[in-house]
Every structure is written in C-alpha cells, then in structure tokens.
ZADREN-966789 format. One record per residue (C-alpha): residue in three letters; x, z, y. Coordinates in steps of 0.5 Angstrom, whole numbers, padded with zeros to 4 digits, always signed. Layout:
ALAXZY
...
! end
This chain:
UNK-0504+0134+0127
UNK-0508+0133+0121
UNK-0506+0126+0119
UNK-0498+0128+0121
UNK-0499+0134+0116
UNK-0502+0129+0111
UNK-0497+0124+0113
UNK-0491+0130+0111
UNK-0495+0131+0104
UNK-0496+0125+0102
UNK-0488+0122+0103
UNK-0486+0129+0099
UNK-0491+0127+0093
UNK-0488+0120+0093
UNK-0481+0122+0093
UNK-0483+0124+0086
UNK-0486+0118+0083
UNK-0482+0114+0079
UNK-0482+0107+0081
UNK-0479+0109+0089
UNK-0474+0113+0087
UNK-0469+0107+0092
UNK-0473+0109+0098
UNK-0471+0114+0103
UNK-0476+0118+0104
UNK-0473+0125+0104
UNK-0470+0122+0112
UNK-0477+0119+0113
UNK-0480+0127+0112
UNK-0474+0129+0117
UNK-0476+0124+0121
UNK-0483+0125+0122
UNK-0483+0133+0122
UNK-0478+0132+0127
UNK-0482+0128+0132
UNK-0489+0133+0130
UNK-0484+0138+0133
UNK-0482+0135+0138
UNK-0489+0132+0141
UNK-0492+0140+0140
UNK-0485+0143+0145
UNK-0487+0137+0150
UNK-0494+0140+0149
UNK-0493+0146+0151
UNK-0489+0145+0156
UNK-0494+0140+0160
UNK-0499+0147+0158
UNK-0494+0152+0162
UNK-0493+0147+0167
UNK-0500+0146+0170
UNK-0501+0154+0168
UNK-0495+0155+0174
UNK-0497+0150+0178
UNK-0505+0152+0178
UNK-0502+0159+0180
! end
C-alpha cells in the first residue's frame, strides 16, 4: 500500500518537472489509483466472503 501511495506521489511531483512535460503522466496516475482501487474492493470482498462462509 505504501509503494502504490509513493508511486502516485512520484508520478504527480513528475508531472511538474520540466524536461517530461510530453509524457502522459496525469493518465499514468488515473491508471495506477484506479487498479489500487480496484485491488482493495476485491480485497474487501474476498474478506466479507470468507467472513459469510465461516458463518
């Protein structure tokens, strides 16, 4: 969870530097956040479903 918080970080302070002004880093962020998110929902679900079928 960390390295995907530092990953975010790093491809924000990036996207102000100079010298990468072509690359697409904004979507490179959108891309990342978006499959952290999707990773912690499967998480949850896996938790919840073995809570239910532990019941």
């Amino acid at each position: 969870m960390i390295a995907t918080l530092a990953l975010v970080f790093i491809l924000t302070v990036a996207k102000h530097v100079p010298g990468l002004d072509g690359l697409p880093l904004s979507q490179a962020v959108g891309i990342v956040c978006f499959s952290f998110a999707i990773y912690l929902s499967l998480r949850i679900y896996q938790d919840e479903l073995a809570r239910i079928r532990a019941e």
